[in-house]
PyMOL Python script that loads the backbone (N, CA, C, O; Angstrom):
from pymol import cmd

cmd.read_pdbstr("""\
ATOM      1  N   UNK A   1       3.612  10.129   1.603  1.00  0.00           N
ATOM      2  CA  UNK A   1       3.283  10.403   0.228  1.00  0.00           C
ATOM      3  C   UNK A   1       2.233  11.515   0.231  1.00  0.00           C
ATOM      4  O   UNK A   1       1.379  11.481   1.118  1.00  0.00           O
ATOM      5  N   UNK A   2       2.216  12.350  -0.540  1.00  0.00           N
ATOM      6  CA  UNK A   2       1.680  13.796  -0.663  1.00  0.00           C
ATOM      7  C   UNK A   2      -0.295  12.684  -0.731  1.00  0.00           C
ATOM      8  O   UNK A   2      -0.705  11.548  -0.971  1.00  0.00           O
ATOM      9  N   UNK A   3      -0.800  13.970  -0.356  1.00  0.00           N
ATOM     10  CA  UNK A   3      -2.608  13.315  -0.552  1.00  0.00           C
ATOM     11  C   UNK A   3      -2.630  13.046  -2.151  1.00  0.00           C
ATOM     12  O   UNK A   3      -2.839  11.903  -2.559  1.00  0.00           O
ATOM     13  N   UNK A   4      -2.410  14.125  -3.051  1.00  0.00           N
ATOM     14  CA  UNK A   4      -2.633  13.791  -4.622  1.00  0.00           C
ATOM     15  C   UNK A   4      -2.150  12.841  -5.348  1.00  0.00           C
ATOM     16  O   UNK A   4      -2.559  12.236  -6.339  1.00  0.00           O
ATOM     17  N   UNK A   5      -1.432  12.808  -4.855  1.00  0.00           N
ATOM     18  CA  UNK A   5      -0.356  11.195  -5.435  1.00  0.00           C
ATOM     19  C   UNK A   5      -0.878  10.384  -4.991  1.00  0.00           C
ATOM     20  O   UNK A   5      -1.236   9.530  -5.803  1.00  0.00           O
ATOM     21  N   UNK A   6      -1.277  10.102  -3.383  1.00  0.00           N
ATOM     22  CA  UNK A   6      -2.278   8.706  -2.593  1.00  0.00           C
ATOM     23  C   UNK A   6      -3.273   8.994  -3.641  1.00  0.00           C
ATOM     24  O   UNK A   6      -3.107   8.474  -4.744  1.00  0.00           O
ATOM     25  N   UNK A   7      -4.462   9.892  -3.394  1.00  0.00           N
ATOM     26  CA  UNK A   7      -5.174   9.694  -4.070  1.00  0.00           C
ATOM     27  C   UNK A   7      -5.173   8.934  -6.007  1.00  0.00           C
ATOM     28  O   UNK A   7      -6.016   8.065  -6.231  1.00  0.00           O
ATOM     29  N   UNK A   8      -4.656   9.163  -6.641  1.00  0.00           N
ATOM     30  CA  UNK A   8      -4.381   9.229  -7.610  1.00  0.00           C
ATOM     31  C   UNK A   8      -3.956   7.539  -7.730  1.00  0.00           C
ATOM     32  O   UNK A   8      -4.597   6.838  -8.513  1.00  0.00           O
ATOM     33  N   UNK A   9      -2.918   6.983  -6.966  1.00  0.00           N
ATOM     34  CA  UNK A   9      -2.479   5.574  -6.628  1.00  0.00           C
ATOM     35  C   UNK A   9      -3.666   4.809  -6.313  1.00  0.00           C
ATOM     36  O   UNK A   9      -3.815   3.627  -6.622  1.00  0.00           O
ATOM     37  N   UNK A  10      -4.714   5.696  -5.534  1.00  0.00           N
ATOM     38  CA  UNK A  10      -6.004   4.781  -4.897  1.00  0.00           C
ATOM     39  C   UNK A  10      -6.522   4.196  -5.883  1.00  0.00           C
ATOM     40  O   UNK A  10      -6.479   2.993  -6.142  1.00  0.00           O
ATOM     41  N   UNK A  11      -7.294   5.480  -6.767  1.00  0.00           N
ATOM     42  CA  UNK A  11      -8.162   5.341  -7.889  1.00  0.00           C
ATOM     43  C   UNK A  11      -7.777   4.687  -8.859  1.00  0.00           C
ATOM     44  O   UNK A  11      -8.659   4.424  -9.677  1.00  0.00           O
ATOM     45  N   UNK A  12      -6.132   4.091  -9.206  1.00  0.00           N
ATOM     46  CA  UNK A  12      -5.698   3.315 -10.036  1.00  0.00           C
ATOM     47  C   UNK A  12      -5.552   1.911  -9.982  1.00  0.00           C
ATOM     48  O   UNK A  12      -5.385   1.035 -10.830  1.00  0.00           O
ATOM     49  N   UNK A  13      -5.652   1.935  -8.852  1.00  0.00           N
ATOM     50  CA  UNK A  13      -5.835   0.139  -7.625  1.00  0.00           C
ATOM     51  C   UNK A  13      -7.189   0.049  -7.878  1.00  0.00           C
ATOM     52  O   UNK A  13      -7.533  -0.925  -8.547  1.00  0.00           O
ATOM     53  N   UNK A  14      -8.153   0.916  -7.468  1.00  0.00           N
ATOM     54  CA  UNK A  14      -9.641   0.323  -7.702  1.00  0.00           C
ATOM     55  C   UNK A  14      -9.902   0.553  -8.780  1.00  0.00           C
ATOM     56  O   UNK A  14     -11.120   0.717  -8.858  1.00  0.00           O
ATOM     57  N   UNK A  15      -9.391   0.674  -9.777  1.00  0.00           N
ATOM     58  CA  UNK A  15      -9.609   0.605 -11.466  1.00  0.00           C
ATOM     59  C   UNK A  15      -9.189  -1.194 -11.490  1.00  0.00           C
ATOM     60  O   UNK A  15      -9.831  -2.244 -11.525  1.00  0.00           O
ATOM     61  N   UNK A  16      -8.155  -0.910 -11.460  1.00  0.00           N
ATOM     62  CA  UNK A  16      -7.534  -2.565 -11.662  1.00  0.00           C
ATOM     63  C   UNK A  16      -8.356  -3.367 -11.061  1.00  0.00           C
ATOM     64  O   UNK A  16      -9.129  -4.152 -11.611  1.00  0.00           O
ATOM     65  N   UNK A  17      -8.173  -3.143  -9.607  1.00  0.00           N
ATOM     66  CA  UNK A  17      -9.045  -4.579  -9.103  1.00  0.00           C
ATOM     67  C   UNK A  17     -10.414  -4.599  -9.534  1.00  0.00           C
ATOM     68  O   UNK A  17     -10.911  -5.719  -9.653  1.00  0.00           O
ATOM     69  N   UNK A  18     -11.169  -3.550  -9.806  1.00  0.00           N
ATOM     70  CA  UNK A  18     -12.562  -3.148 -10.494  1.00  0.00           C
ATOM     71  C   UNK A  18     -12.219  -4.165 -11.996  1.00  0.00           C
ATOM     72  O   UNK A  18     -12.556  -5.312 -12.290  1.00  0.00           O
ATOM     73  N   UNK A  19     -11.667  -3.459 -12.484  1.00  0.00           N
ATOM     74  CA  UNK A  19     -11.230  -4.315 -14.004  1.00  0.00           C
ATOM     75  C   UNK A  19     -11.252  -6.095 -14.398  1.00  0.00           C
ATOM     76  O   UNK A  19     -11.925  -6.726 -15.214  1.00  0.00           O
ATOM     77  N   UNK A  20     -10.040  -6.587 -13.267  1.00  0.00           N
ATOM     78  CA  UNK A  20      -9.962  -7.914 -13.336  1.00  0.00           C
ATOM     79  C   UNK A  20     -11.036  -8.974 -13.071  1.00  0.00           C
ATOM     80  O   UNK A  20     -11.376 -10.087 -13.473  1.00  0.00           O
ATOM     81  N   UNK A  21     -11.417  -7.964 -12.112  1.00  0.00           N
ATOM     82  CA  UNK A  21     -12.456  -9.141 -11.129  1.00  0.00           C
ATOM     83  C   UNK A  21     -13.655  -8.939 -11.243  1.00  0.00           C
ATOM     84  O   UNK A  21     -14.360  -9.820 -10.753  1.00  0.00           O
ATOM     85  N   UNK A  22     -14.436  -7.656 -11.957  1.00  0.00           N
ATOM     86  CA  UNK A  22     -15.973  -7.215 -11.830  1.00  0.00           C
ATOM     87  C   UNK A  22     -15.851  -6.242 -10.886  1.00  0.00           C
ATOM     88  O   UNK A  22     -15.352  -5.127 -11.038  1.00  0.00           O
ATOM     89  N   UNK A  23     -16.501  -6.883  -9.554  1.00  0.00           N
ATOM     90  CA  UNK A  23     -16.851  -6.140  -8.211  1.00  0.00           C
ATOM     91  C   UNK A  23     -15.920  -6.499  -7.367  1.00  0.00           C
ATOM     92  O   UNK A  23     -15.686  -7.654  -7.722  1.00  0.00           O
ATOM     93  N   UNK A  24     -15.296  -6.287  -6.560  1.00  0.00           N
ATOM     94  CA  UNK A  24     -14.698  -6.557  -5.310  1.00  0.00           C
ATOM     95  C   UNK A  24     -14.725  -5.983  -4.171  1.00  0.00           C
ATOM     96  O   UNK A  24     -14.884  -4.762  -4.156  1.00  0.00           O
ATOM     97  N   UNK A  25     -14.552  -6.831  -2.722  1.00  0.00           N
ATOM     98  CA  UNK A  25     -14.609  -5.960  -1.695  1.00  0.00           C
ATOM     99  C   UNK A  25     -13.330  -5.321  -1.257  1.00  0.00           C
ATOM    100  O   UNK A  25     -13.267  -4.675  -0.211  1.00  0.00           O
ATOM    101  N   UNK A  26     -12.387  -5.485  -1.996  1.00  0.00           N
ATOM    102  CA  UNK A  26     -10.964  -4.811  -1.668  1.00  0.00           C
ATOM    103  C   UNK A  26     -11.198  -3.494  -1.402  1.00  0.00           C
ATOM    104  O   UNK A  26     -12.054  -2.794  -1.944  1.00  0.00           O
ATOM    105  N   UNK A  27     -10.389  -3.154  -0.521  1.00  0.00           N
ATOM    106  CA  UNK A  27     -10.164  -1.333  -0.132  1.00  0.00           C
ATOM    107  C   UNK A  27      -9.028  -1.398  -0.833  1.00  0.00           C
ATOM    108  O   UNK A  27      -8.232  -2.273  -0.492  1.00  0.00           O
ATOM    109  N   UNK A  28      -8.788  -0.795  -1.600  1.00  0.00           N
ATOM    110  CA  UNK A  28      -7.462   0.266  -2.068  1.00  0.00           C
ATOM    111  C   UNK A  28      -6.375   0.673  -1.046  1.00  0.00           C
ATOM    112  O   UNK A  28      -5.232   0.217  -1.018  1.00  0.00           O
ATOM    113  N   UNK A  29      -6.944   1.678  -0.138  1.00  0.00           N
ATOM    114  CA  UNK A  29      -6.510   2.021   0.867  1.00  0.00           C
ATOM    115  C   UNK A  29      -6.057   1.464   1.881  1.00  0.00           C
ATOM    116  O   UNK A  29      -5.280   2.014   2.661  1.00  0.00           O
ATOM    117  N   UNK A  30      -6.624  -0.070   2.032  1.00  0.00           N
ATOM    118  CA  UNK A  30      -6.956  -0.852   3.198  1.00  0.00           C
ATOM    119  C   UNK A  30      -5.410  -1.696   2.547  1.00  0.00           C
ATOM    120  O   UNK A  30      -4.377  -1.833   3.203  1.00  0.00           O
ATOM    121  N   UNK A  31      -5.621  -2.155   1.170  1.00  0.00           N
ATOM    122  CA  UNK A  31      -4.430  -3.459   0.646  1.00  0.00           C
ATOM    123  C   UNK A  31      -3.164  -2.105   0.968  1.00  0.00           C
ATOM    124  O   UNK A  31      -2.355  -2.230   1.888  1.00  0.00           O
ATOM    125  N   UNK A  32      -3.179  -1.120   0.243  1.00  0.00           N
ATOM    126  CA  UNK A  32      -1.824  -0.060   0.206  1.00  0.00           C
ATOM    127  C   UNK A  32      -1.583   0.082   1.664  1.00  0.00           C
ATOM    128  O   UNK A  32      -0.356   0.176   1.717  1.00  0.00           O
ATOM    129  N   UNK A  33      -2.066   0.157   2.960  1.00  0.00           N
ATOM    130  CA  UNK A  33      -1.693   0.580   4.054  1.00  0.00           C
ATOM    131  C   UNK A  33      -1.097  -0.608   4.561  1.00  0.00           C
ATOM    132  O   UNK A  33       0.027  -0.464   5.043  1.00  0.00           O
ATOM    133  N   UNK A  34      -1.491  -1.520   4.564  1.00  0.00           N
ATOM    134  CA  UNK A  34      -0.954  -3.298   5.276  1.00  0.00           C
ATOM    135  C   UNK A  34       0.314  -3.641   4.664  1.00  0.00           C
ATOM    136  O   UNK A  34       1.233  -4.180   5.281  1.00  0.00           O
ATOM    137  N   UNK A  35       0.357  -3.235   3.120  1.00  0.00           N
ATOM    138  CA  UNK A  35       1.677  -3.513   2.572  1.00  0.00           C
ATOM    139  C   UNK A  35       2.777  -2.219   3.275  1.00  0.00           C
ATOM    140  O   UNK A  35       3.780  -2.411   3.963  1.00  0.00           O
ATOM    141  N   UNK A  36       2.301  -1.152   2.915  1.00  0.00           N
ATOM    142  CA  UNK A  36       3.552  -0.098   3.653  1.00  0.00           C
ATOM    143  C   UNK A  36       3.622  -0.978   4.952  1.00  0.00           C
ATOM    144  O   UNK A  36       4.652  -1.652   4.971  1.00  0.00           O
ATOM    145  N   UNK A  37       2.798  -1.159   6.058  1.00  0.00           N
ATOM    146  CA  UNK A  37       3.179  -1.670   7.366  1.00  0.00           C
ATOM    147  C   UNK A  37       3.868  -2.692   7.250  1.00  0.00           C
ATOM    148  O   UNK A  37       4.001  -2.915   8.453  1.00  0.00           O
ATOM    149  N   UNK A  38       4.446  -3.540   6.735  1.00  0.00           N
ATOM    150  CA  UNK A  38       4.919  -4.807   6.453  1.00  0.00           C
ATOM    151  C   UNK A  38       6.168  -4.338   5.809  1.00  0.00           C
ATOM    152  O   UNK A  38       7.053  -5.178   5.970  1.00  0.00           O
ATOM    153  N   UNK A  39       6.583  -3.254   5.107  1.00  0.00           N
ATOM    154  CA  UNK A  39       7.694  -2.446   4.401  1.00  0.00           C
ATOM    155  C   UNK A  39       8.435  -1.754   5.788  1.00  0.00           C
ATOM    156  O   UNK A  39       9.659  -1.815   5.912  1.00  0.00           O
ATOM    157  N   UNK A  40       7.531  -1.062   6.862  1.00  0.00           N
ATOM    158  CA  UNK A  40       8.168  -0.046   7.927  1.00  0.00           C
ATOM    159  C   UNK A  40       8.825  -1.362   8.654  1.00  0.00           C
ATOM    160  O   UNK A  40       9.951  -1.452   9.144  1.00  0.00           O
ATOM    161  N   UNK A  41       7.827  -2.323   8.585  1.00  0.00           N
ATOM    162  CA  UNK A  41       8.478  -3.104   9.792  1.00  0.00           C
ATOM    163  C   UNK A  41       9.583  -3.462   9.575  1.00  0.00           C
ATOM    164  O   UNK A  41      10.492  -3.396  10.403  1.00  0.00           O
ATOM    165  N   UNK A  42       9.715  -3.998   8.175  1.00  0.00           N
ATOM    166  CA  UNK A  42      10.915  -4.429   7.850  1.00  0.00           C
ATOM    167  C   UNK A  42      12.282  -3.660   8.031  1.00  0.00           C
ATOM    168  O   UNK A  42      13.247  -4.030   8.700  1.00  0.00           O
ATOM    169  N   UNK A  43      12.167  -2.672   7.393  1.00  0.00           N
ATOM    170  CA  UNK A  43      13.181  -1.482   7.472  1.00  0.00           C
ATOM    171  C   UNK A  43      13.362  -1.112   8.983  1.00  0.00           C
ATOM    172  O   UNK A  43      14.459  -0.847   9.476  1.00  0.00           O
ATOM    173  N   UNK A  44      12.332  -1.119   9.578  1.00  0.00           N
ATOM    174  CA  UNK A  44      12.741  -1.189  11.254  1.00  0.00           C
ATOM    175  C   UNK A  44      13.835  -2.087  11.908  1.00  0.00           C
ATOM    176  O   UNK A  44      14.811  -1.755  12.580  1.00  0.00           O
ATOM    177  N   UNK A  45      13.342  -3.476  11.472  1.00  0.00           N
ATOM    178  CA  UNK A  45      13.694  -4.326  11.928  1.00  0.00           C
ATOM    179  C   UNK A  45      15.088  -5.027  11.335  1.00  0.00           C
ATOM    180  O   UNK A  45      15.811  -5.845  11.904  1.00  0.00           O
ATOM    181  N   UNK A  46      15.232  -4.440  10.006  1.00  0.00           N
ATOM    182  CA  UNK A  46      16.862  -4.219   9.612  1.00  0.00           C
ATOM    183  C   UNK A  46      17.560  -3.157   9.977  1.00  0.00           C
ATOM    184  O   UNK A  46      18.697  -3.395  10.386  1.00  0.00           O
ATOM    185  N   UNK A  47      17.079  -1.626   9.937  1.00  0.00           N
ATOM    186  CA  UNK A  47      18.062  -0.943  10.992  1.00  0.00           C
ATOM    187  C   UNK A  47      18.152  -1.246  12.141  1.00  0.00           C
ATOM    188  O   UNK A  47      19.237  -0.834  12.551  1.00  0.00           O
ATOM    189  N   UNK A  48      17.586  -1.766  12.935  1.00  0.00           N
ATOM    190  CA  UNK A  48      17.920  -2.209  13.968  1.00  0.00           C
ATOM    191  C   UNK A  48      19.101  -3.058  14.558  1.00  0.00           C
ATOM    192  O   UNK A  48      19.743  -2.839  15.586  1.00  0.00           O
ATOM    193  N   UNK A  49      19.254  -4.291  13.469  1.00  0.00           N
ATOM    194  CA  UNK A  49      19.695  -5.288  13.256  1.00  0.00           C
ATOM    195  C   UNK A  49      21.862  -5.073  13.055  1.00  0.00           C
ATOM    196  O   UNK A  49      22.883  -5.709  13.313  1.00  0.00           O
ATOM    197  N   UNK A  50      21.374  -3.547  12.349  1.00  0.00           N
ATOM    198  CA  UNK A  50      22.920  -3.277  12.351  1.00  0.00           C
ATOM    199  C   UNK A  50      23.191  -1.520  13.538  1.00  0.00           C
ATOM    200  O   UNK A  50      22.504  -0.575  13.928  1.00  0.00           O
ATOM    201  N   UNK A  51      24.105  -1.835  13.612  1.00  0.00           N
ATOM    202  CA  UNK A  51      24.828  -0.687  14.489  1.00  0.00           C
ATOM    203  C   UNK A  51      25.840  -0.438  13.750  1.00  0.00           C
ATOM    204  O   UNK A  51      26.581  -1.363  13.419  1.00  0.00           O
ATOM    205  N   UNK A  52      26.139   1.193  13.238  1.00  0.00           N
ATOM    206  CA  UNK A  52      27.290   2.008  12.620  1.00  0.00           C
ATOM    207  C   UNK A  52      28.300   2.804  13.307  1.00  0.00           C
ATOM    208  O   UNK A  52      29.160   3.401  12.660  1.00  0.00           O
TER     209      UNK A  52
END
""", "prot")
cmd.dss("prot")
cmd.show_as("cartoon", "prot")
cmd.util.cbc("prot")
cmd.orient("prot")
């Protein structure tokens, strides 16, 4: 994903979680990166799964 768009996605995550909760120690960056890794793996681990 291009930097301006991350960025832009960041600052809208720590709005929200800023919003709901007061203060939080959430990273933005930190929740968005663990979820993509959990997305690659998957998609890894289903192409894998088939042969064309």
């Amino acid at each position: 994903m291009p930097d301006p768009q991350r960025a832009a996605i960041l600052s809208r995550i720590t709005t929200w979680t800023t919003g709901v909760g007061g203060t939080t120690d959430a990273d933005a960056a930190e929740l968005t990166d663990a979820q993509l890794q959990v997305i690659r793996y998957a998609a890894g681990a289903f192409a894998s799964s088939y042969s064309y």
